[in-house]
N, C-alpha and C positions, 0 to 999 in steps of 0.2 A: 600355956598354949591352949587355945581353943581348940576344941572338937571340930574337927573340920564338918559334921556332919550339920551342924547347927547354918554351915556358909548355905548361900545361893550355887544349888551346880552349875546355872550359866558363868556364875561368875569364877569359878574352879575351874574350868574351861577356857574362861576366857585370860586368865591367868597361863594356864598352861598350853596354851597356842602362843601367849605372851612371850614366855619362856622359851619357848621352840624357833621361834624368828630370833629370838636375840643368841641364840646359842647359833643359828647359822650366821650372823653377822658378826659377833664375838665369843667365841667359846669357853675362853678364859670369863670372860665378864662373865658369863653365863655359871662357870662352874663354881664361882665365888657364890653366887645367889645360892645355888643350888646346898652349899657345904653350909650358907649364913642363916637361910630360909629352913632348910629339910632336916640340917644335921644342926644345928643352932650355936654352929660354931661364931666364935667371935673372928673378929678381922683378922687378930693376929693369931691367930690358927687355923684358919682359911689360908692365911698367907705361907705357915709353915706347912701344910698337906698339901699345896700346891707349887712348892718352892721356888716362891716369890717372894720378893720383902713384903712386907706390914705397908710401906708407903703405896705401895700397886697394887697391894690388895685393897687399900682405900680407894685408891682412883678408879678400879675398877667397880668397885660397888657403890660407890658414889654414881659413878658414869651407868651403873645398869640399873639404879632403882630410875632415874630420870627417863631410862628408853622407856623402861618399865610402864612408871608412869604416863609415858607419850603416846605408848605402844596401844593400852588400854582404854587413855583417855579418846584415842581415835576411834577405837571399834565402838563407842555406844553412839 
């Protein structure tokens, strides 16, 4: 894992405004990131600290790297 300090702050902001729409639109998708991204947990222990299957915990973080992606791709 990088240093976070090495990132662009816009872009550490612009991530976590990212984050913050997609947790009011999905929260579950959002908590997945949050356990996959902060805590570096893998799918299937995302899926058991959130108890949900392993297949939901995919669909959701499939489904939230793309907001993710679309979220951020829009703000530049």
């Amino acid at each position: 894992v990088e240093d976070l300090a090495t990132f662009d702050p816009q872009q550490i902001i612009a991530v976590d405004a990212a984050l913050a729409r997609l947790e009011q639109d999905d929260p579950e998708a959002a908590a997945v990131v949050r356990l996959r991204f902060f805590a570096g947990l893998s799918v299937e222990q995302a899926a058991q600290t959130l108890s949900i299957s392993p297949r939901t915990a995919a669909r959701l973080w499939t489904y939230a790297r793309a907001a993710l992606y679309r979220s951020l791709s829009d703000s530049r």
